[in-house]
Residue, then its C-alpha position, 0 to 999 in steps of 0.5 A: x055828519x059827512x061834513x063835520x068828519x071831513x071838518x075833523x079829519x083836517x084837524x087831525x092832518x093839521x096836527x101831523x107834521x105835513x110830509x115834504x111835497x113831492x120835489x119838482x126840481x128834479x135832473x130831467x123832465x119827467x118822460x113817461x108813457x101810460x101803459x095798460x099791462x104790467x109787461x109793457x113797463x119792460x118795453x118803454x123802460x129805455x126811452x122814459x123815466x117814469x111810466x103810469x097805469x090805471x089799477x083796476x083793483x090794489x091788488x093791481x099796484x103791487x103787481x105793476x110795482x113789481x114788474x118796475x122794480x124801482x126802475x121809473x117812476x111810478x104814476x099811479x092813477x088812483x081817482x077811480x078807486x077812491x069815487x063812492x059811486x053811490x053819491x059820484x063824490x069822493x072819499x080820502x080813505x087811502x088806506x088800501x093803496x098805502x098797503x098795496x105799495x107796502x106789499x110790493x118786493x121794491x121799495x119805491x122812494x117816489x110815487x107820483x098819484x094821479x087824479x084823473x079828470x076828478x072834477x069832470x067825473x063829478x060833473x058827469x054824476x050830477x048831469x047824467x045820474x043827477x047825484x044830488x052831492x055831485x050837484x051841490x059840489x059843482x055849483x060850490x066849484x068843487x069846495x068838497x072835492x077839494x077838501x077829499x082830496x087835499x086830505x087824501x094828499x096830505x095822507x099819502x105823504x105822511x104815509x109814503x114820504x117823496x110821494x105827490x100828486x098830479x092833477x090832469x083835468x078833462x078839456x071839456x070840464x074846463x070849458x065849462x068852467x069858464x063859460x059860468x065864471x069867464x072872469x076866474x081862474x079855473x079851479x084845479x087841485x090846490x094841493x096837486x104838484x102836477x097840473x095839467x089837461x087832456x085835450x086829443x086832437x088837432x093843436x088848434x082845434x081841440x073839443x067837440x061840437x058839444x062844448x066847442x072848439x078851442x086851441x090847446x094852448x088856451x087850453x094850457x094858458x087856463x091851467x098855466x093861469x090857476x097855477x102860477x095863482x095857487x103858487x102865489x098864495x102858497x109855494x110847493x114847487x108847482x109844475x104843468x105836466x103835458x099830456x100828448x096823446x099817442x093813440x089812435x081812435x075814431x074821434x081823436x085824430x084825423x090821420x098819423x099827422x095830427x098825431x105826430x102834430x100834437x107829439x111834436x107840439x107838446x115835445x116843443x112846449x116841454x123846453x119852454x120853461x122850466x116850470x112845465x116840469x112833464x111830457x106823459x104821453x096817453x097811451x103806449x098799449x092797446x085798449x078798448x074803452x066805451x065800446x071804441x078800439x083804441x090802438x096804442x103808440x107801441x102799434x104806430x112805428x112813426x110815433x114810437x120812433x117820434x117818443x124816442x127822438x124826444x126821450x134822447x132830446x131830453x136826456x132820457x138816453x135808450x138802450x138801443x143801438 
């Protein structure tokens, strides 16, 4: 039954008139900073032209719109709200977001939506709570997830014009990837605008003992690789987005060098073609997660200043004197 209504929801999205991607030729490079309170947005605004936040609940959406009143470009990670964690799949029913955003005081005429390591999530359902759908789908290499959230994309768009997706996948679940199927690209979303990985860590030697150890810049080769391919078959103006980390925590960075290291790194390769279209640094506010303190940039005075120095860099001018 699941499947066949997914079959008929492609119809019926088939049928509408498919909204314009989101567009990826733009002015500037996208400069932002992952926030985790709304009043932070206030505090990156003179050195980044977009900002993104993770909402707890919808409700969550408008407040955080508010509080930007159409001054950066909302990033909204929304993965998490659409994972049915009966099954550890997920579900294209975007209907709640759609609201949230119409109920905000600010009309946002872009709206970028962040998928957030999706195929890692549903790796780790099948792996750690062995959900039975989460295991059909890894050994499928994700046909289901792709379907929901292609769907999901072509929603969003028909609901909020100028809106588009960013995909950031988890480095551990593209290791993976690659160790079963070494002769294939790896597999991203296919309609995402955005492509990119997470990896926090020294440049050359990114990963765990568990899954290995790798250079980021394989890392970014594997997702570069996919994404020129997917654009091959079909153009929508596809970019890599980096993300830096910009934190501090026990199993991340050594010291402030690395830190500062992988900043510079990433601000480097963000000039390197105009195809990598994006530098989000994770993160600017303090958090706490899985039990591990996790201190944001806004508390590091030398990557604060570093953000800024690379904001000015790309024309994302401050407001300091």
């Amino acid at each position: 039954m699941d499947r066949l209504m997914i079959i008929i929801l492609m119809m019926l999205v088939s049928n509408i008139a498919i909204a314009d991607y989101f567009n990826t030729q733009r002015l500037q490079k996208i400069i932002g900073l992952f926030v985790t309170e709304k009043s932070q947005i206030q505090e990156v605004n003179s050195f980044s032209n977009a900002f993104a936040f993770a909402p707890v609940s919808p409700r969550d959406i408008t407040q955080y719109l508010d509080e930007n009143k159409g001054r950066m470009l909302p990033v909204i990670s929304i993965s998490r709200l659409l994972l049915d964690e009966q099954t550890g799949m997920y579900h294209h029913d975007v209907t709640s977001i759609v609201e949230a955003i119409a109920k905000a005081k600010h009309k946002d005429t872009e709206i970028l939506f962040l998928m957030d390591e999706p195929f890692w999530w549903v790796r780790r359902a099948c792996e750690e709570k062995g959900k039975a759908e989460a295991c059909l789908d890894v050994a499928n290499r994700y046909v289901e997830t792709l379907s929901t959230f292609r769907i999901a994309g072509q929603l969003l768009r028909k609901h909020l014009p100028g809106s588009g997706i960013i995909h950031i996948e988890a480095w551990a679940e593209l290791v993976l990837q690659k160790k079963a199927y070494p002769e294939e690209n790896v597999v991203m979303l296919d309609d995402a605008e955005y492509l990119g990985f997470d990896c926090y860590g020294d440049i050359e030697f990114c990963g765990s003992d568990e899954y290995g150890y790798y250079s980021q810049f394989e890392y970014g080769t594997w997702v570069w690789d996919a994404m020129l391919a997917m654009e091959s078959q079909q153009a929508i103006g596809r970019k890599l987005f980096v993300i830096p980390g910009t934190f501090l925590a026990d199993g991340h960075f050594a010291d402030i060098d690395t830190l500062i290291n992988q900043i510079g790194f990433y601000g480097w390769i963000l000039n390197q073609s105009d195809k990598i279209g994006g530098f989000g640094a994770f993160l600017w506010g303090d958090m706490v997660e899985n039990n591990k303190p996790f201190t944001g940039g806004r508390n590091i005075l030398q990557a604060t200043n570093f953000l800024k120095v690379i904001a000015r860099y790309y024309g994302v001018k401050t407001n300091e004197k």
